[in-house]
C-alpha positions in Angstrom: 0.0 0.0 0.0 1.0 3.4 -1.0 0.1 6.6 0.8 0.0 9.8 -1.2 -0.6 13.5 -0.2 -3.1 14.9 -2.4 -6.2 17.1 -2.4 -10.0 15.3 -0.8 -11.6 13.8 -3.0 -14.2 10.8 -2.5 -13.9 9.6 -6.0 -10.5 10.0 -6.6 -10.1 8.3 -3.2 -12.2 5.2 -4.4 -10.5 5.1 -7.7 -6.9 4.9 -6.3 -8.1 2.2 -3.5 -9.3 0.1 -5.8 -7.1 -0.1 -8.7 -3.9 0.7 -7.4 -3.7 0.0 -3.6 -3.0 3.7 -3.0 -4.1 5.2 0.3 -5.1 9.0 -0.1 -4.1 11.2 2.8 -5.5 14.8 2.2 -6.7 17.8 4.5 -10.4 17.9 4.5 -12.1 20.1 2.2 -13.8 23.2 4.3 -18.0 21.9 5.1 -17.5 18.2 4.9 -20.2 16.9 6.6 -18.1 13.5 7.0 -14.7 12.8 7.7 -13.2 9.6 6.5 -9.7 10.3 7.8 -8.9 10.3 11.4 -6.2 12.8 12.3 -3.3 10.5 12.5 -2.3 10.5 8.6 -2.8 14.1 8.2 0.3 14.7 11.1 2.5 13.0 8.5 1.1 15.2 5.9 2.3 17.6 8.2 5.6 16.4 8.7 5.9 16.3 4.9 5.9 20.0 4.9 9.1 20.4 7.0 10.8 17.4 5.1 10.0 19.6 1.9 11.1 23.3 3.5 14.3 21.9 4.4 14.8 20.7 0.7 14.2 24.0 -0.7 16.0 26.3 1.9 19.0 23.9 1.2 18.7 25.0 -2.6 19.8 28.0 -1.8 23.3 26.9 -1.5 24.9 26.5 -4.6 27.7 24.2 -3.5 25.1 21.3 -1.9 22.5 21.7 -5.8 26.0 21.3 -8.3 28.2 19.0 -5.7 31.5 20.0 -6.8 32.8 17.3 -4.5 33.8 14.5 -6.1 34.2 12.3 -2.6 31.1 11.3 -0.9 32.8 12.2 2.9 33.1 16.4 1.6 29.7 16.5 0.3 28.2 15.1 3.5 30.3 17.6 5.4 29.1 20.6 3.3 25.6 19.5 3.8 25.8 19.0 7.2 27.1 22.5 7.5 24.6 24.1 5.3 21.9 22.1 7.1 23.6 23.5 10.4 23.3 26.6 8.8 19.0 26.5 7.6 18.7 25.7 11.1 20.6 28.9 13.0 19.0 30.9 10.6 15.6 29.7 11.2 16.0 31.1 14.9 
């Protein structure tokens, strides 16, 4: 089973179920009556969003998106420090 993030939508929701075993995690659209989610997948649709942040503030360093390094052990080290870097700046 697959779990996707993706806007609410009943049919959509069926349609994935059934023919492809995927398992729709979605915010609730504003003045549903019912709610076929419980609120433990939508924390990891949460979660998604800081997974995603961190990707994009770490584009922002042009030495992480190009990797000059050619050895595996510098490029972990410069993405640690940029990482280290996101996160003083985010305070």
């Amino acid at each position: 089973m697959r779990i996707v993030p993706a806007f609410d939508a009943d049919k959509l929701d069926e349609r994935l179920w059934h023919q492809q075993g995927v398992k729709l995690i979605a915010p609730h659209r504003q003045g549903r009556k019912t709610k076929p989610q419980d609120g433990r997948e939508l924390r990891r649709y949460r979660r998604r969003w800081k997974v995603e942040r961190l990707f994009a503030w770490l584009q922002n360093f042009r030495r992480v998106v190009t990797r000059y390094e050619v050895r595996a052990e510098k490029f972990l080290g410069f993405l640690h420090l940029n990482c280290f870097l996101v996160l003083l700046r985010r305070f």
